[in-house]
N, C-alpha and C positions, 0 to 999 in steps of 0.2 A: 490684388489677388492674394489669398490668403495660403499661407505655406504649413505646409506638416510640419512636425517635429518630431521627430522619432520618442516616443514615451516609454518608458518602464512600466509594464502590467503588474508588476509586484510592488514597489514600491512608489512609483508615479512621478518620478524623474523625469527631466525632459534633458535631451542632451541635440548642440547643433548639428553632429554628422553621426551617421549612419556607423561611423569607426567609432565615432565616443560611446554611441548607444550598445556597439557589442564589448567594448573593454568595461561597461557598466555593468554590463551583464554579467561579467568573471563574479562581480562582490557577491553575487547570489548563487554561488556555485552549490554551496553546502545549505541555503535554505531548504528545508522540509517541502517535498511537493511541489518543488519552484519547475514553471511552464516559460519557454523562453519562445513570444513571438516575434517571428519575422518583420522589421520594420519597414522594410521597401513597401511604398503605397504599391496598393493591389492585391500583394501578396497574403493570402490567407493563414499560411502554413505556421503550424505551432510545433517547436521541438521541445522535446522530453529533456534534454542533455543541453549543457552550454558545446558540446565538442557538436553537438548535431545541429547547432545555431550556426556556428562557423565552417561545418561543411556545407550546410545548406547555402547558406550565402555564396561563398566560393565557388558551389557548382552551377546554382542556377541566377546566381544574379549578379558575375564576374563583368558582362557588359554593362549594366546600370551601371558602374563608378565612372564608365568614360561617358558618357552618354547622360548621365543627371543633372541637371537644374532646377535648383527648387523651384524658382522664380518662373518653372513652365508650369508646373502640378497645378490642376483643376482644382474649382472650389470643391469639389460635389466627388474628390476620392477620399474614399477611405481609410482612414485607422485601421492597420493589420490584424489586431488583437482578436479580428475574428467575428461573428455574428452568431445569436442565440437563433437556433431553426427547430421546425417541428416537422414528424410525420404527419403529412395530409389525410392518411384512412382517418375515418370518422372513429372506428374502434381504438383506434391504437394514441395520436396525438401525441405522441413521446416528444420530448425537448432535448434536442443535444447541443452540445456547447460551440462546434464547428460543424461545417459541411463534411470534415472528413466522416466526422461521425456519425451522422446523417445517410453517408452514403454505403457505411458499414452498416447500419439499422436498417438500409431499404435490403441490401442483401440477405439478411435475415429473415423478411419476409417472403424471399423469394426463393431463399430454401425451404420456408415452410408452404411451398405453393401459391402463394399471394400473388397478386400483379399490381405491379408499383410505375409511378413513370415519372419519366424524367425531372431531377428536381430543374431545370434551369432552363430559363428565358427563351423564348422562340423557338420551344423545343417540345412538341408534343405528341412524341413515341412514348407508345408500352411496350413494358418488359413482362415477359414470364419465365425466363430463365434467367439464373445467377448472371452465365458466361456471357450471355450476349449483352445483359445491364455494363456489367466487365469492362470488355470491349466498345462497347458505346461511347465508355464514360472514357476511356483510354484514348479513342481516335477520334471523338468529336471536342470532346472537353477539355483537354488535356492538361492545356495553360489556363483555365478556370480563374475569375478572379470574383471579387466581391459585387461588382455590377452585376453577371452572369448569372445571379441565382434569382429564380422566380420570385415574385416578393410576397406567395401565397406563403410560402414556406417560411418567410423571415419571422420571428416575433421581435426578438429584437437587437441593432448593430451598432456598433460602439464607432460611433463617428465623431470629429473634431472637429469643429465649427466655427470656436469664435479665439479670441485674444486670451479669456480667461480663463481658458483650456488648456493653452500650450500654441496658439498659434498666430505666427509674426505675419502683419498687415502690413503691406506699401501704403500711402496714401497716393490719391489720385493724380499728386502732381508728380511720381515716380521717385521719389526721392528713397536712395539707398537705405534702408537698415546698417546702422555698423556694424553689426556683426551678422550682415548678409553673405561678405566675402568668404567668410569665414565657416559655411554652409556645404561650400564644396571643395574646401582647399583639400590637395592633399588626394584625392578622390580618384585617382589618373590608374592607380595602384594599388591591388589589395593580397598583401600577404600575412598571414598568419602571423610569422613570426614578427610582426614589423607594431604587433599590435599592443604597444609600450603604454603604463597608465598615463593620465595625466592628473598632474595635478590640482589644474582648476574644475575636473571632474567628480572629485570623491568631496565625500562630505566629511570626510573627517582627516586629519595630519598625515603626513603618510605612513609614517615609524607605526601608530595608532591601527591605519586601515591593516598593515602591512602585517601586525601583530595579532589581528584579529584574524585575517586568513589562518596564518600559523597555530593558532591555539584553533580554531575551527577543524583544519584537517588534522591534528594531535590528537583533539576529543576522539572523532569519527574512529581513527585505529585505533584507540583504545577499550571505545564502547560499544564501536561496531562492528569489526574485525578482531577485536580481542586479539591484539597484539598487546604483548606483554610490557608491564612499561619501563624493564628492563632493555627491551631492543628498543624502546620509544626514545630514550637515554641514549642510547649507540646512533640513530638517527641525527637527532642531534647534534651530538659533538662531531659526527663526521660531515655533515654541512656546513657547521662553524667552521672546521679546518680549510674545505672546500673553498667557501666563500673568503675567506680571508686570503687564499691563494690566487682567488680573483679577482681581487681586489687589488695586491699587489702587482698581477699581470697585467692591470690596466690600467694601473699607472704609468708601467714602462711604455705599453702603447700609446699612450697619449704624448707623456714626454719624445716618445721618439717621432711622433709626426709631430707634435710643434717644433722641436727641433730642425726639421726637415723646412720648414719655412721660417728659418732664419732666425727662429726667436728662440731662448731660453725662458728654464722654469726652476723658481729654487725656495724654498725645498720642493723636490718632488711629491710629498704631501700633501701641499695644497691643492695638487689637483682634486683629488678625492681624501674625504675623511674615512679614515681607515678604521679611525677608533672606530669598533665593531661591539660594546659592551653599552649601547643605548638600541641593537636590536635586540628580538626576541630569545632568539635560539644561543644569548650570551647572560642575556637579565633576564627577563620577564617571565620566560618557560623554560631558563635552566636547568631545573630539577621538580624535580617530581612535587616537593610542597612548594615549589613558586606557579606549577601548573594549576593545581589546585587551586591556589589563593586567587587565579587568575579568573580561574572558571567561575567562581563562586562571586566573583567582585562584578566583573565585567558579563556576564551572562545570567540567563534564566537559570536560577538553580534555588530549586526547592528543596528544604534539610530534612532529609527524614528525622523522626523520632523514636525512639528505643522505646519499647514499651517490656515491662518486665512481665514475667508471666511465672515466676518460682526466682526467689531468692536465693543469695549461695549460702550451704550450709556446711557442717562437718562431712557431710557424707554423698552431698551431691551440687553439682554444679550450675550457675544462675542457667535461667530460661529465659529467653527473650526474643523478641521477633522484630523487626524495625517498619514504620509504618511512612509512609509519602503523603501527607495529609491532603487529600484530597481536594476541598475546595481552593488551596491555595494549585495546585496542578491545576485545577477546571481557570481558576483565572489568568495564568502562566499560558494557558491555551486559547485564551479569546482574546488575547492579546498579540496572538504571534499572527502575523499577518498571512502566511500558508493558511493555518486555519480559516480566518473568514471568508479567501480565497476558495475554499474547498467546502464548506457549509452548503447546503443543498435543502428544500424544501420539501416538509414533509409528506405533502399529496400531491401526486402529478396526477392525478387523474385517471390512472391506466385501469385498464379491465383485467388486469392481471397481480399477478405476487411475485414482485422485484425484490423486496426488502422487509425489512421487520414493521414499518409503518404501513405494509398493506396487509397484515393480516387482523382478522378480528381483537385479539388480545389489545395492543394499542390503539385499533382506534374505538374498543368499548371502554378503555382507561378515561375516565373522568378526569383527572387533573392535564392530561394533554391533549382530551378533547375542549378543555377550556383556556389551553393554554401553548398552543400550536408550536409555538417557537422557543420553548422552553429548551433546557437541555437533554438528549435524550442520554443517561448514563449504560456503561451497556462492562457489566465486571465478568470477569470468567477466569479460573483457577488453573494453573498446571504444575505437576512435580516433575523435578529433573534431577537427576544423579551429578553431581560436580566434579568425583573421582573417582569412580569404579568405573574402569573401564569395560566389566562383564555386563551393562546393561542399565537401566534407569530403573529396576525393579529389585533391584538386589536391595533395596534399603538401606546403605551404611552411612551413606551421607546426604540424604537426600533431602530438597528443600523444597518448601511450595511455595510461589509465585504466586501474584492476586494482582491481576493486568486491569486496566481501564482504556474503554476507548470511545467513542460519540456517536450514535447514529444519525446524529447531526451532519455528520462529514460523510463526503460522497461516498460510497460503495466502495471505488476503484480504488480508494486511496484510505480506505478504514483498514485495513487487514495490513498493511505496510507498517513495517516493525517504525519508522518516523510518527507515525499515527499511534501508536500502543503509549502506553506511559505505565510507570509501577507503580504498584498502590503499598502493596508488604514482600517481605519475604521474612520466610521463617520454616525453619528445621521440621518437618513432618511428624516427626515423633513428639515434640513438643507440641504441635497442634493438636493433634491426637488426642493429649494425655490434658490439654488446656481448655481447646475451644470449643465452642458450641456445635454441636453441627446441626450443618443446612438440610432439613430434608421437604421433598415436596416435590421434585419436575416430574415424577414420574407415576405408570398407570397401577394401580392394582387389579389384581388379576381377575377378569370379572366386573370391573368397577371403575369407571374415572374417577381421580381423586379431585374432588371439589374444596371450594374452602369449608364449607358445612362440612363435610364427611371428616377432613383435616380436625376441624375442632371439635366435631365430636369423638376424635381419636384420642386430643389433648384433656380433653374434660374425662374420659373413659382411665387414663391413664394417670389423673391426678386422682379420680374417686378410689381406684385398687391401689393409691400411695405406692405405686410402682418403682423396682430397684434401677440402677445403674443398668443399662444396656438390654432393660427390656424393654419391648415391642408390642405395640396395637398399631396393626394394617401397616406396618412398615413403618411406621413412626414412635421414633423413640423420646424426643424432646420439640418442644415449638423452638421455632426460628425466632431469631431477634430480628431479621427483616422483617416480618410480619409487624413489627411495630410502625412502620412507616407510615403515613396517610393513604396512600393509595396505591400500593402493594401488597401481593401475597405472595409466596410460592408456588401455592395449588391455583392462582389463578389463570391461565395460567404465568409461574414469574420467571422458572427457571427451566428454561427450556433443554435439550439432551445435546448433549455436546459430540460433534457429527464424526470428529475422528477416535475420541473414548467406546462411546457408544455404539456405530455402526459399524466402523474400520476394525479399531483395533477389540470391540466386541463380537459382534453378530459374524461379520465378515470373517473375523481370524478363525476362529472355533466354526462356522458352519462349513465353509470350502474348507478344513480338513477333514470334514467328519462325511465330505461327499468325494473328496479324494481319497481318502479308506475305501469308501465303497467302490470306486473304481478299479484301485488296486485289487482288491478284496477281487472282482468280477475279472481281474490279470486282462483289463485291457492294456494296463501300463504298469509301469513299476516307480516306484519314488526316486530308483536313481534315474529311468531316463527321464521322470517331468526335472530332477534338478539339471539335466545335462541341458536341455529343452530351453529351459530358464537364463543358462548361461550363455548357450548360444542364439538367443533371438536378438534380431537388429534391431535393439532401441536406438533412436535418436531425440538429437535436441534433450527439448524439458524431460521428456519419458526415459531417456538414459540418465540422467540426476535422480532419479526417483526407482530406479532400478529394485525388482523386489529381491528381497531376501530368498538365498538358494538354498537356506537348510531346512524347506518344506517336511510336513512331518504328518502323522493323523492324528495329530494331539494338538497342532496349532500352526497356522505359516510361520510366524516368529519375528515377522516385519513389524516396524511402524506404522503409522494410519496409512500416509502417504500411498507405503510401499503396499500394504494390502490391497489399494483402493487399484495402483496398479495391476497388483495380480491377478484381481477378477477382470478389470477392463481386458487384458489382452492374453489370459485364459484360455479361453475358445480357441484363438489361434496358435496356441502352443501345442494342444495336445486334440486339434479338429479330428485331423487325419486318424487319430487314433481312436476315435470313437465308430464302434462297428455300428452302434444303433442311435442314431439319433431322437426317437421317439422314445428312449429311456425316459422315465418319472422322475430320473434322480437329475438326469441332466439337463431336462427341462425346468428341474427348480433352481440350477444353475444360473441357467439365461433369465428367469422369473429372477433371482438376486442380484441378477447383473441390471435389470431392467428398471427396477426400486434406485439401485444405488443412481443409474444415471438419471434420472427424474430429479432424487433427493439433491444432490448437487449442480441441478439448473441453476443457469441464473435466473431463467424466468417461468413461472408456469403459468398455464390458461386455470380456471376454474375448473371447468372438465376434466381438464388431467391430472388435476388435485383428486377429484373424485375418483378416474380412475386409479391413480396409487394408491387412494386406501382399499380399493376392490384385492388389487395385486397383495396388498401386505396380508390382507385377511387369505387369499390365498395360500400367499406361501406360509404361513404361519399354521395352518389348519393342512396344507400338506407337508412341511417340517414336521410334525407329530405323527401324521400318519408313519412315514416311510423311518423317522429313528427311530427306537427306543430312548436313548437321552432326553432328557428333562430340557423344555425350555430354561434357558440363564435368562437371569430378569431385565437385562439388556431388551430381551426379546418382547416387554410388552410396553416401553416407550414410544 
């Protein structure tokens, strides 16, 4: 009868108990994107967190340690890691990676009025509402396992079948496995804190594994939490002290129960080696250049390179910007096992616009319509202020960032700062005064900018030998992407960036220029929408994103974020106070509100594509009528 073996979905470990499979799990704390499944056969459930692996088990599978015997598990159970399912509508056909997701996807449909039915086995109720699918799936399903799911829906389930997978065979004459016993030892008991490595379970020394956790959560607060590595230093030495104090304390405990059973110990030493200068937090990441040397020896680390861009002179100082050479990052990345993990294929099939690969631009591109599985590169710029505290616009120090990241990799997991990587960084004003600029993502007024109209701006502007920072049709110079094979700007390449753009553009400047008009008609005043502002009940994510309270008729004065909330929950700040709801002004309100919630779907049908551009020609043709103000060129991307 052939036995599981609990496996690592990340790295592909096999460990004998269920306790070695979760203290294996710890080494993957700090991997990128690391998913930690449940190993109890049966069990579907996939947690986010190694702390939600260990609550999970503890609350729902606290009886399987008394009650487990390998040597009873069926051939024909399953690997936990989960099964690959799909939506059964004929339109739809979506693949999700678990049933939980699946069962989040049918809800979806059933807010948008669909009727969906039950994914699972001997079970052939329809649903038409959310609540009762809900409930269904709560009092009939509850304890759901991998057998339970209809098999119309399975594509495909990671099951464990033979020897050369990971799984230990009896022969038919019954004869033990030796390290059968060793399956369930131990198993009577499951507490947290009891859950001590071992050492015939890691792959590497221990001082080694042990050093490597340590330099792993040091990187993290430093590059992730921008903890200073002044307190990084203070951490340190006061854990050394710590540990060496308990170190000696358990000495004396030890000596004092041998003691207690008649034996002597001399020196007290030997129980434990105290020398403490062959761990980390004494050698190896003592200071700040042994950290370094550590990061750069023992990890992925790519060196950026300084690239000069103005020599230093008598009267002005070197320019320079530093660059993270990219194709060495692209390989740094398909190496790192999160990444392959997280890679997703470019056509599912769907009748709708999920992502960048379902719109026309990529899939009319030649070079990945030939080449499916290529990399798909995807850069985008931001400037940020490092030390003025009055704002990221004040200009005094300000530097612009040039990010990378893959539309290779899933959706859910692109946008996560683990998934970003940096390409340059460099001073603004030096870019300014050095680089080329990009021009192209955007419409002329009147006119889609095509690659033709594009070059014939460029040929228009070399024939009149045109000076520094003049203009045809908004173009001042060609792009040096345009030299690529199979890229343009104006094809389109660089598309409008959703919180510059809409948020912190359209959005900022047009809801104050209709909150003027509001005041202007004294249905409110700007101090009560700021009173309004501060007292409404955000919770959860939307109190983190709280907008900015020094509203103005000249601009909100938030970030994207914060705009993006102002208009969502608007209406309900100042409803009441609207005498006329069939206002023109405040109808192009909810008309702004209705674009932005469309624009940041995650998914749109066709139709509703159509309808948003109806809505933008709207409101864009009623914004002119009702201001005088000039559209900002925001307004025709």
């Amino acid at each position: 009868m052939p036995i599981v073996r609990p496996t690592c979905s990340i790295c592909g470990k096999q460990s004998l108990t269920i306790k070695k499979y979760v203290n294996h799990c710890r080494s993957h704390i700090h991997d990128r994107n690391s998913r930690f499944p449940c190993c109890v056969p049966t069990c579907i459930r996939t947690c986010y967190t190694y702390k939600g692996l260990t609550s999970h088990i503890a609350r729902e599978h606290n009886d399987y340690f008394t009650t487990y015997r390998p040597n009873q598990l069926q051939a024909n159970e399953y690997r936990n890691v989960g099964i690959t399912v799909r939506c059964t509508l004929e339109f739809c056909q979506r693949k999700c990676s678990d049933l939980k997701e699946l069962l989040a996807h049918s809800k979806e449909h059933l807010t948008g009025g669909l009727r969906v039915s039950c994914p699972f086995s001997q079970c052939d109720k329809l649903f038409n509402k959310k609540s009762s699918f809900s409930s269904h799936i709560s009092r009939c399903h509850k304890n759901y396992c991998v057998q339970d799911v209809n098999p119309l829906y399975i594509i495909d389930q990671n099951i464990i079948v033979g020897p050369e997978v990971g799984v230990l065979q009896h022969d038919h004459a019954g004869a033990q496995d030796p390290q059968q016993q060793d399956l369930h030892d131990d198993q009577n008991t499951f507490d947290n804190e009891d859950w001590s490595s071992d050492d015939n379970d890691t792959d590497e020394p221990g001082i080694a594994q042990y050093t490597k956790y340590i330099a792993i959560f040091l990187l993290k607060l430093q590059a992730k939490y921008m903890i200073p590595d002044s307190t990084i230093q203070v951490i340190i030495y006061k854990s050394k002290l710590h540990q060496n104090g308990t170190d000696q304390d358990l000495v004396e405990d030890i000596a004092k129960g041998v003691a207690n059973l008649g034996c002597s110990i001399s020196p007290k030493s030997d129980l434990i080696n105290t020398d403490r200068e062959q761990y980390p937090e004494s050698g190896t990441l003592g200071s700040h250049y042994l950290r370094q040397k550590y990061y750069q020896e023992k990890m992925k680390f790519v060196s950026p390179v300084e690239i000069v861009l103005q020599e230093k002179t008598k009267t002005t100082k070197k320019h320079c910007c530093h660059y993270v050479p990219i194709l060495e990052t692209l390989k740094v990345m398909c190496e790192d096992k999160s990444f392959q993990s997280h890679t997703q294929q470019t056509d599912y099939g769907y009748n709708e616009f999920r992502d960048v690969q379902d719109g026309k631009a990529f899939k009319d591109n030649p070079f990945y319509s030939a080449n499916p599985d290529a990399l798909q590169i995807i850069l985008f710029q931001d400037a940020f202020e490092l030390v003025n505290p009055l704002g990221s616009s004040r200009n005094k120090h300000k530097v612009v960032g040039v990010y990378l990241t893959l539309g290779n990799i899933d959706p859910r997991c692109r946008s996560q700062i683990d998934s970003i990587q940096l390409v340059m960084l460099c001073k603004e004003k030096y870019l300014k005064n050095k680089a080329q600029i990009i021009t192209g993502p955007a419409n002329i007024v009147g006119e889609y900018r095509t690659p033709q109209s594009y070059k014939r701006a460029i040929q228009e502007l070399q024939d009149n030998d045109a000076q520094k920072g003049e203009n045809c049709d908004g173009i001042k110079v060609d792009s040096l992407f345009n030299s690529l094979s199979h890229f343009h700007v104006a094809n389109p390449g660089l598309p409008p960036c959703l919180g510059h753009d809409l948020f912190e553009g359209i959005v900022d400047f047009d809801m104050a220029l209709f909150i003027g008009y509001f005041v202007d008609k004294k249905w409110f005043t700007l101090e009560l929408l700021n009173q309004n502002l501060q007292r409404f009940p955000f919770r959860g994510n939307d109190a983190a994103n709280r907008p900015a309270t020094a509203v103005s008729k000249v601009k909100l004065g938030g970030q994207a974020v914060q705009n993006w909330w102002f208009l969502r929950f608007f209406p309900f700040m100042v409803y009441g106070l609207i005498p006329n709801t069939e206002d023109c002004v405040w109808q192009l309100v909810l008309k702004l509100k209705d674009i932005v919630e469309f624009v940041v779907s995650t998914n749109l049908q066709p139709s509703q594509v159509a309808y948003l551009e109806v809505l933008i020609h709207e409101y864009i043709a009623d914004r002119k009528a009702l201001f005088p103000q000039p559209l900002r060129p925001k307004h025709h991307f």
